[in-house]
C-alpha positions as a Python dict, from the first residue, in 0.01 Angstrom:
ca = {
    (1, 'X'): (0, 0, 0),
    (2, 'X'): (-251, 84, 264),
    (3, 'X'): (-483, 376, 173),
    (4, 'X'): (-665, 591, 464),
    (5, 'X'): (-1031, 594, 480),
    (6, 'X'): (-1190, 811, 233),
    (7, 'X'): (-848, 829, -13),
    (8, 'X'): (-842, 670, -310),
    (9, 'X'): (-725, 332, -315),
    (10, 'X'): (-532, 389, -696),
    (11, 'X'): (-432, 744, -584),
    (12, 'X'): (-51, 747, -477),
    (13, 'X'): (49, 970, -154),
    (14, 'X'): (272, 1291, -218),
    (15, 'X'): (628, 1180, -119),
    (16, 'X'): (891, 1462, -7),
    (17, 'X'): (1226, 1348, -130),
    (18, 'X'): (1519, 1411, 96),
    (19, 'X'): (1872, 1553, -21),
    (20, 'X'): (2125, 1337, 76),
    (21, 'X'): (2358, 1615, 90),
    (22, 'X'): (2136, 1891, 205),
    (23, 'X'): (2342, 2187, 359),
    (24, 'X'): (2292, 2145, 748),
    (25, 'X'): (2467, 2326, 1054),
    (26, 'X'): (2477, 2175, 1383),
    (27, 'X'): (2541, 2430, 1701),
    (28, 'X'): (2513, 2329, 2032),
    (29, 'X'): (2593, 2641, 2228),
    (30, 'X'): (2466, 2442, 2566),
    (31, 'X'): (2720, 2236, 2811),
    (32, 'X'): (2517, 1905, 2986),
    (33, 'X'): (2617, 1730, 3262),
    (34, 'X'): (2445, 1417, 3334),
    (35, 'X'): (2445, 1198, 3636),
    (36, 'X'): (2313, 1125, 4000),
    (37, 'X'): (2433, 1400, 4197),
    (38, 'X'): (2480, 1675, 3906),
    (39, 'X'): (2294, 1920, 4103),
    (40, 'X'): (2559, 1953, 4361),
    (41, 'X'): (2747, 2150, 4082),
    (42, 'X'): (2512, 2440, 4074),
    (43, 'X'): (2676, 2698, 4258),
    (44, 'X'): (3032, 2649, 4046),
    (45, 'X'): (2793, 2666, 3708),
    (46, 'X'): (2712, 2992, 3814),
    (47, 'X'): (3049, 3093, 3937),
    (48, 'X'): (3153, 3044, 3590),
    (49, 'X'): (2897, 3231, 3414),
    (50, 'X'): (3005, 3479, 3670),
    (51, 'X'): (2671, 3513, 3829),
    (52, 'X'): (2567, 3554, 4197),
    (53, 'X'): (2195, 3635, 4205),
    (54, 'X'): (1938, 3370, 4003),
    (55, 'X'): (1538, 3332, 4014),
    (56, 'X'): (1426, 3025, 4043),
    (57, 'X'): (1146, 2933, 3780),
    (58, 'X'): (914, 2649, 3873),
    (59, 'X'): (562, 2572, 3794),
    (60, 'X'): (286, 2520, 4022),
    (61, 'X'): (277, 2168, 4023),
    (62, 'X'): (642, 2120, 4128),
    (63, 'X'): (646, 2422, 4357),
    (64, 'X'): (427, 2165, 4569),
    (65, 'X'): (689, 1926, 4591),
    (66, 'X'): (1038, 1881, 4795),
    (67, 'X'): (1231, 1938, 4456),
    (68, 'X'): (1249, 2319, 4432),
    (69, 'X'): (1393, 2286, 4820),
    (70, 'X'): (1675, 2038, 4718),
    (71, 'X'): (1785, 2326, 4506),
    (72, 'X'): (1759, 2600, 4724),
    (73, 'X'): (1975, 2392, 4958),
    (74, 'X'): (2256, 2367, 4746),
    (75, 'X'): (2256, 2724, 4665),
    (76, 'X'): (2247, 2851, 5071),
    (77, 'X'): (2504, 2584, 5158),
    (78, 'X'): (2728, 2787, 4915),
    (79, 'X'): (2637, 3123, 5042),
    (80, 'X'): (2460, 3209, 4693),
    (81, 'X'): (2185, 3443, 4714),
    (82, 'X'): (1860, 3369, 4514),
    (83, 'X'): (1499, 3414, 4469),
    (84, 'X'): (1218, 3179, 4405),
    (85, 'X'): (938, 3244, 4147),
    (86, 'X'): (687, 2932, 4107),
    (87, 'X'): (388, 3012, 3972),
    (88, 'X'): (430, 2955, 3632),
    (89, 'X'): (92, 2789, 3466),
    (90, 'X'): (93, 2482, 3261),
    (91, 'X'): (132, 2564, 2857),
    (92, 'X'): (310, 2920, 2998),
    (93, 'X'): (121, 3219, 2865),
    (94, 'X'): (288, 3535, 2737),
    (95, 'X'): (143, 3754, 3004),
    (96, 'X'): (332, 3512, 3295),
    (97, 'X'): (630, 3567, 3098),
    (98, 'X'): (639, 3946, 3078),
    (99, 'X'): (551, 3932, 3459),
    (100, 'X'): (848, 3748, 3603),
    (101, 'X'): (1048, 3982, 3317),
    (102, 'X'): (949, 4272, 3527),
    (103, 'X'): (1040, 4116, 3877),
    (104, 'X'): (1407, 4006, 3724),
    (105, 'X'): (1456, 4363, 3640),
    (106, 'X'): (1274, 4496, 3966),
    (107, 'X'): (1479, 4274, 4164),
    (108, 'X'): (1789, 4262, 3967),
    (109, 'X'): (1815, 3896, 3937),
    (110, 'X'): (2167, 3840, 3679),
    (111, 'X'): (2052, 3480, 3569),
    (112, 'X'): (1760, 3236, 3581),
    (113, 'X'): (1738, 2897, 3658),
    (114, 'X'): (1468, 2709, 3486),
    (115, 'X'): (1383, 2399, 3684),
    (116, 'X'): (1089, 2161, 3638),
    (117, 'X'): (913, 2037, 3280),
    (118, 'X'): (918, 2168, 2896),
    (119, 'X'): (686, 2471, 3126),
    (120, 'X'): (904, 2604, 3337),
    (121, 'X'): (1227, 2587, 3100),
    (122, 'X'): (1005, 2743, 2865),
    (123, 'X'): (904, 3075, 3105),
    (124, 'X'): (1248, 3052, 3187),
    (125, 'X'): (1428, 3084, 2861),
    (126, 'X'): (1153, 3363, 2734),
    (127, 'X'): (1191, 3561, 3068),
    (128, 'X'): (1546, 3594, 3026),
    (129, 'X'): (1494, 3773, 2678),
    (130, 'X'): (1271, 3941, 2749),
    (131, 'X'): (1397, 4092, 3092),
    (132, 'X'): (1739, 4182, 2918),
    (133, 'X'): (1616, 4354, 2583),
    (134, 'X'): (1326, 4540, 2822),
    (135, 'X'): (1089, 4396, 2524),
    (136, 'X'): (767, 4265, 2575),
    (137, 'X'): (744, 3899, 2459),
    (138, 'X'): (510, 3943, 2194),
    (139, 'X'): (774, 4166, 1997),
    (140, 'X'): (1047, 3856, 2079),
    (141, 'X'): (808, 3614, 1913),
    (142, 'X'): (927, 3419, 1593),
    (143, 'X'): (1261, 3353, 1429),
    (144, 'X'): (1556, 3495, 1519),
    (145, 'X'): (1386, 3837, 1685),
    (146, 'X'): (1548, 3818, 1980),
    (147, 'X'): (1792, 4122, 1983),
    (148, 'X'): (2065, 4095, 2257),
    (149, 'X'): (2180, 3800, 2462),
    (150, 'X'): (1961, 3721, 2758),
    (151, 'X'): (2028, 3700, 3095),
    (152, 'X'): (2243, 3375, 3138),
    (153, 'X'): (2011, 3079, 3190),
    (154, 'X'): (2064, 2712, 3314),
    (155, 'X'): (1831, 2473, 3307),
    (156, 'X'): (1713, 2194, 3533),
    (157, 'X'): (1426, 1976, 3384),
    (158, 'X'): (1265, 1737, 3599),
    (159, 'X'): (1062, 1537, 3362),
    (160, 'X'): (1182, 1350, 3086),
    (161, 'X'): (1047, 1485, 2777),
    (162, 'X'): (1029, 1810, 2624),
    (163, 'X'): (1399, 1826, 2578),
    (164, 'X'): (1410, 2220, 2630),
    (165, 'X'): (1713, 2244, 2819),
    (166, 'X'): (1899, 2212, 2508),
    (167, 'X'): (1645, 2357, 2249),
    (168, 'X'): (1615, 2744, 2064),
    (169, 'X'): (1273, 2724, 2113),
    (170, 'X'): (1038, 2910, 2363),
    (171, 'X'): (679, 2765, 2358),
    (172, 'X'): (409, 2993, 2485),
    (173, 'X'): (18, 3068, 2446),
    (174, 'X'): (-133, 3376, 2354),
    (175, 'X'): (-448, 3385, 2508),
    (176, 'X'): (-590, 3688, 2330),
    (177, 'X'): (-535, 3488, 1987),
    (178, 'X'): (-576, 3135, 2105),
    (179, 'X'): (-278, 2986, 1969),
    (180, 'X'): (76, 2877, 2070),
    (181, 'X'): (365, 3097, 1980),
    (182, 'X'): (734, 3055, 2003),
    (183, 'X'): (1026, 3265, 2073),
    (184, 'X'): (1339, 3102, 1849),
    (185, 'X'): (1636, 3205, 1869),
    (186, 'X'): (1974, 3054, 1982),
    (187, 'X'): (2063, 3299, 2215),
    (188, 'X'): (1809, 3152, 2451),
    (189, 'X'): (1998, 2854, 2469),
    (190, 'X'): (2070, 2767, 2831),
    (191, 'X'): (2407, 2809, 2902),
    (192, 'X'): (2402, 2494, 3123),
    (193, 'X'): (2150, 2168, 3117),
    (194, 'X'): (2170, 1994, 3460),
    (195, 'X'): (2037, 1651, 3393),
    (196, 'X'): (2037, 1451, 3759),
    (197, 'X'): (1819, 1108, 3723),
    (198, 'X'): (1783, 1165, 4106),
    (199, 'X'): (1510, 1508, 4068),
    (200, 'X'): (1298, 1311, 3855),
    (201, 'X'): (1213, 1012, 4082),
    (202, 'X'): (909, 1151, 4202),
    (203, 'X'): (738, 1195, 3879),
    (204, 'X'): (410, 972, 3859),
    (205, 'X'): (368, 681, 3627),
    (206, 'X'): (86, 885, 3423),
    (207, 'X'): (318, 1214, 3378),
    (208, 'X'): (671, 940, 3302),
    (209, 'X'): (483, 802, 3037),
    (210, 'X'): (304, 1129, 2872),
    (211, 'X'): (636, 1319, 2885),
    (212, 'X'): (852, 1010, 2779),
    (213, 'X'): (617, 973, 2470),
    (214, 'X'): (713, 1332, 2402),
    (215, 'X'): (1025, 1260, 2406),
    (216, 'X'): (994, 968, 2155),
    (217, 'X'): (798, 1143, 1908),
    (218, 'X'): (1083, 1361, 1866),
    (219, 'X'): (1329, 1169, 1807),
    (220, 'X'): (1065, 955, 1543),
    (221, 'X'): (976, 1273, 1422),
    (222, 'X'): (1293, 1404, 1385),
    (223, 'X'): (1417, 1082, 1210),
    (224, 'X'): (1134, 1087, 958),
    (225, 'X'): (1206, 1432, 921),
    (226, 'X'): (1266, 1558, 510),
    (227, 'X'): (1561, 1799, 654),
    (228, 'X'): (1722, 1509, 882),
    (229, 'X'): (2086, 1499, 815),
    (230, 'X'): (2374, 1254, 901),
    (231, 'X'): (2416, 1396, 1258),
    (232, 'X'): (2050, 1472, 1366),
    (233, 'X'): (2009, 1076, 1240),
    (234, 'X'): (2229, 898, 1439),
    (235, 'X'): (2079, 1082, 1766),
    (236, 'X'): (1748, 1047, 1698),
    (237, 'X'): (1774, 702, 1637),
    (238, 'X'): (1945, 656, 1970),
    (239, 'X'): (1689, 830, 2144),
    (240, 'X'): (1432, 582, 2012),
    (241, 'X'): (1619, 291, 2089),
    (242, 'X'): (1702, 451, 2482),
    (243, 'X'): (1299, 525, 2500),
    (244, 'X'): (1202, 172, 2399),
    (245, 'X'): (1472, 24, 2669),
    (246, 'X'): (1378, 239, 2969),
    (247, 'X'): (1032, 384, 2957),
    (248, 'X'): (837, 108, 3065),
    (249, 'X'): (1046, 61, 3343),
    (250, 'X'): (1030, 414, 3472),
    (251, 'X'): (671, 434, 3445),
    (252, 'X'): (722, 128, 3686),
    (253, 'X'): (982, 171, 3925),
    (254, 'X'): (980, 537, 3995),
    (255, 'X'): (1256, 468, 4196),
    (256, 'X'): (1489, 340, 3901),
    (257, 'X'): (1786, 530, 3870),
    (258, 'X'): (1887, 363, 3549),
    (259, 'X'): (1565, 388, 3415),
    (260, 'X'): (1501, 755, 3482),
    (261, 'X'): (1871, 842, 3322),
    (262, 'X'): (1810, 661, 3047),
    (263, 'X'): (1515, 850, 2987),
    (264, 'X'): (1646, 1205, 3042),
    (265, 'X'): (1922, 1118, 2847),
    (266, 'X'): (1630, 988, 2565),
    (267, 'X'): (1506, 1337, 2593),
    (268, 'X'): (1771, 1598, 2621),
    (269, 'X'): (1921, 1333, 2249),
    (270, 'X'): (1616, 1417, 2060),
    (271, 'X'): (1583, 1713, 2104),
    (272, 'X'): (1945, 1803, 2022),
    (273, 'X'): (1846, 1588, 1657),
    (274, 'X'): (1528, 1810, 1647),
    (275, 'X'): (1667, 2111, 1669),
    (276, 'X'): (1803, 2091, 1329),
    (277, 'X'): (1519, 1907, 1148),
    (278, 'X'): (1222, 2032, 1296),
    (279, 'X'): (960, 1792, 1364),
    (280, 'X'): (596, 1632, 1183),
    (281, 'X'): (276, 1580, 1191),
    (282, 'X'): (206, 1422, 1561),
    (283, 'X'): (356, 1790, 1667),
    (284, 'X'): (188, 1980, 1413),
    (285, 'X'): (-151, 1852, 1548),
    (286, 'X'): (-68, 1858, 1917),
    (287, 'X'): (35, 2214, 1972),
    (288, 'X'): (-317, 2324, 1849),
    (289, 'X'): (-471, 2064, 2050),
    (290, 'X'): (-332, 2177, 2360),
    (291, 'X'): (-427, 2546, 2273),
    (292, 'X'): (-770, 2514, 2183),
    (293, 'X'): (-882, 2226, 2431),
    (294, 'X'): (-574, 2252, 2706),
    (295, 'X'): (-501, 1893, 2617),
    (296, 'X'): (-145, 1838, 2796),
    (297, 'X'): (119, 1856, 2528),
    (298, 'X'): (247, 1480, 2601),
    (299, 'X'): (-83, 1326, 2618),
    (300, 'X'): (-197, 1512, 2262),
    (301, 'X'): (135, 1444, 2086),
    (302, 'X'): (50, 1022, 2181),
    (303, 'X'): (-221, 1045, 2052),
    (304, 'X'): (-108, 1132, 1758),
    (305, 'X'): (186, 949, 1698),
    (306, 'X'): (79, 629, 1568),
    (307, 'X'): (-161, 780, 1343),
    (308, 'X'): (104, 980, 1212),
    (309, 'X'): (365, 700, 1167),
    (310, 'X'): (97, 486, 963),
    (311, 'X'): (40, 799, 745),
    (312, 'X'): (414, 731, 661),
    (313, 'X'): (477, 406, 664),
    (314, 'X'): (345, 418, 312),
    (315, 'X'): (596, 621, 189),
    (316, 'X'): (869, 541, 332),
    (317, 'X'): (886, 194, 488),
    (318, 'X'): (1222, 104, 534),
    (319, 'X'): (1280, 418, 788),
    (320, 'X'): (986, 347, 977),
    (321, 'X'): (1129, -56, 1021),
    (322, 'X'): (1407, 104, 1153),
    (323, 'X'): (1201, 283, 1396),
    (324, 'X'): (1012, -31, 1527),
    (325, 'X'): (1365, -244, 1535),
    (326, 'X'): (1483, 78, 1728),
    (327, 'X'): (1170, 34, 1989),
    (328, 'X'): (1286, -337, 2020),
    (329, 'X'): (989, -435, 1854),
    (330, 'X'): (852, -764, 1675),
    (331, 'X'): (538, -636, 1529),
    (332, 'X'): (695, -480, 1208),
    (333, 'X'): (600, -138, 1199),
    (334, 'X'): (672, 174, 1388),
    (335, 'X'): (253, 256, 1440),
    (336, 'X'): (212, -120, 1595),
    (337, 'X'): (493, -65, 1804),
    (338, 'X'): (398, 227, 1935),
    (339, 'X'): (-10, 145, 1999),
    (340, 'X'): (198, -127, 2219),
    (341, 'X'): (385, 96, 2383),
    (342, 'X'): (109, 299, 2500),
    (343, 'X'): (-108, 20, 2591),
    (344, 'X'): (185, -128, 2844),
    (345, 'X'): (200, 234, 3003),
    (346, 'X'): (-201, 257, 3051),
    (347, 'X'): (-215, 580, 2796),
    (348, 'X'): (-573, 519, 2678),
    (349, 'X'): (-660, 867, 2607),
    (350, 'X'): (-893, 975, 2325),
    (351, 'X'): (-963, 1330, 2160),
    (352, 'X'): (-1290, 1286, 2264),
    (353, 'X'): (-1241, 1226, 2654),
    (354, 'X'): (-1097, 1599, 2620),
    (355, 'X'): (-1410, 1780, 2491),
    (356, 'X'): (-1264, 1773, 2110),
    (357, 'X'): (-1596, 1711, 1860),
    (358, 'X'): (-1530, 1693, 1486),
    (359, 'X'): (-1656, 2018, 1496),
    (360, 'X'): (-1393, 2170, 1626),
    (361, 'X'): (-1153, 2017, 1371),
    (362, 'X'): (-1123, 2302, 1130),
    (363, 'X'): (-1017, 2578, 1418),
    (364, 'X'): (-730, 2279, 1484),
    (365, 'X'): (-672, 2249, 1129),
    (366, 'X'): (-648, 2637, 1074),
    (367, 'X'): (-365, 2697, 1346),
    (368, 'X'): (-188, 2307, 1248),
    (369, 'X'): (-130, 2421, 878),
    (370, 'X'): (76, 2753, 963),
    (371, 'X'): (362, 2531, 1126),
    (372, 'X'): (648, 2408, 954),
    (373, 'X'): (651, 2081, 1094),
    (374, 'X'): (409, 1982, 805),
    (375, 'X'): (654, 2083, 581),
    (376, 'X'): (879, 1876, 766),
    (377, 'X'): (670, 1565, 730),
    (378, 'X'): (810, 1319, 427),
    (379, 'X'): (452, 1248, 356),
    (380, 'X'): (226, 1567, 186),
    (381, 'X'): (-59, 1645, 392),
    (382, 'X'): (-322, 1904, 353),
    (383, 'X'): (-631, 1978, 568),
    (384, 'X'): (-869, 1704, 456),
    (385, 'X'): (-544, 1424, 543),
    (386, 'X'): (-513, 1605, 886),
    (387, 'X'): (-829, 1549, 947),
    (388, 'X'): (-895, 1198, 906),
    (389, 'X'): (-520, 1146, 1126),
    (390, 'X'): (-768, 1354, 1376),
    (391, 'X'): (-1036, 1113, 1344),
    (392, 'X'): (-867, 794, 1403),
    (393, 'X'): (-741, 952, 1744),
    (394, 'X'): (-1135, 1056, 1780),
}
């Protein structure tokens, strides 16, 4: 059994046992369609919600792009009437949510269409609370405290990764606090999750392999995860196995179809498993990573992966094998597989090319500790274990 630097060699890890027959309930509130040409649909998805009058959330970056025009095509061609917001910020804050709450309800937009990355879906889904229950976000933060259902949202992601077109989760920053905050609830659902291969073509290589490693540590996460159950399982296991068949190749061929399904279809799997297991350690770390040193969310959560895996392997060996066969691996073990992984798809990142000193650890540490995701984790882990998982990404 390997022991991390600085832990005891004759000291044994803290295992969290799982219950094979822990209580679980699966909802999936959210309708997908998937395939080339999906966004052609639109205007009928919001004929059935019986809608007539969306905003458009983007975020900067893709408000640059053709994309956001495809899908203001398809809504003139059917005579729909819409607006166009696209100046949400990367890692959303709180205050650009309760601004495009007040333009839905100065404008009287009656649904929102989230299109772009885990960003934009994000702003989206929070908007839509907040615009219908006339609360300010802050007051929607948490479980379960949002109080009415929100405008009708569907959601169009454009990267493969985050998985938030099918997720209950809302993550913000709070820039007066420093820290990354979620609105949870279920009604904030989307009521539809567009997934068309074709919008997500254009994504570079760098941003297909950050976001797709999001997407993977998911699904590893959520398979690792103490409150997994026989459902949540089989998807996340998928979702590995669809990430280790297509990723390299849509970091390659931008251009692959096949590739770039695969991969949203990776995505939009683990989170579905996630959503009932919450997540571990890689997460845990990242969130705070991103809100103290504006690390981008796929990039931190890499990092962290394989020293998170090899944290578990110890415990638990036999799921993380099943990880690395998953990945269509030969080196044995889920952390070797992935360092692979992220060496084929150029992700050489370090904490250290971001402005993070070991200094700064204990702030990390402080706002890591409050989520459940370490709970989640089947191996124990306090501050000082944290720590040195920080320091092998240093």
């Amino acid at each position: 059994m390997r022991a991390m630097q600085g832990e005891q060699s004759d000291q044994l890890p803290e295992v969290r046992h799982r219950d094979p027959l822990r209580s679980a309930r699966y909802v999936l509130p959210t309708t997908i369609l998937y395939g080339a040409g999906t966004l052609d649909q639109l205007p009928q998805l919001l004929s059935e919600l019986g809608v007539g009058y969306p905003l458009i959330i983007t975020d900067r970056g893709l408000g640059a792009t053709p994309i956001p025009q495809l899908v203001i095509d398809v809504l003139r061609a059917a005579g729909v009437k819409h607006d166009v917001y696209a100046d949400v910020e990367s890692d959303p804050s709180t205050a650009i949510v309760d601004q495009i709450a007040r333009l839905l309800r100065e404008r009287g937009n009656d649904a929102v269409i989230g299109l772009g990355g885990g960003s934009a879906m994000d702003a989206a889904k929070a908007a839509a609370a907040a615009a219908a229950s006339g609360l300010p976000v802050s007051q929607l933060t948490g479980p379960d405290k949002v109080p009415c259902d929100p405008l009708p949202i569907i959601a169009i992601p454009t990267t493969a990764g985050t998985g938030s077109e099918v997720t209950r989760f809302a993550v913000l920053t709070d820039l007066d606090a420093g820290a990354k905050v979620s609105v949870a609830s279920l009604r904030i659902m989307p009521k539809f999750a567009v997934l068309d291969p074709s919008l997500t073509t254009g994504l570079p290589p760098a941003l297909t392999a950050s976001t797709g490693l999001d997407a993977l540590a998911h699904a590893v996460e959520s398979y690792g995860s103490v409150w997994n159950n026989p459902v949540s399982e089989g998807m996340a296991l998928h979702a590995i196995g669809l990430v280790g068949q297509h990723l390299r190749t849509a970091a390659a061929r931008p251009g692959d179809l096949i590739a770039r399904g695969g991969m949203l279809a990776a995505a939009c799997i683990a989170e579905l498993a996630a959503n009932t297991t919450r997540l571990g350690l890689a997460h845990a770390l990242a969130l705070p990573l991103g809100a103290t040193h504006h690390i981008p969310h796929g990039v931190a959560v890499a990092m962290m992966l394989g020293p998170m895996c090899a944290f578990n392997e110890d415990v638990d060996p036999s799921r993380y094998e099943q990880v690395a066969s998953a990945l269509d691996a030969t080196s044995g073990t889920a952390s070797a597989a992935i360092a692979k992984l992220c060496a084929d798809l150029g992700l050489k990142a370090r904490l250290r090319d971001f402005g993070v000193r070991e200094e700064d650890y204990d702030r990390i540490l402080t706002l890591a500790t409050r989520s459940d995701n370490v709970l989640a984790n089947p191996r124990a882990a306090g501050p000082s274990e944290m720590k040195q998982l920080l320091a092998q990404a240093q």
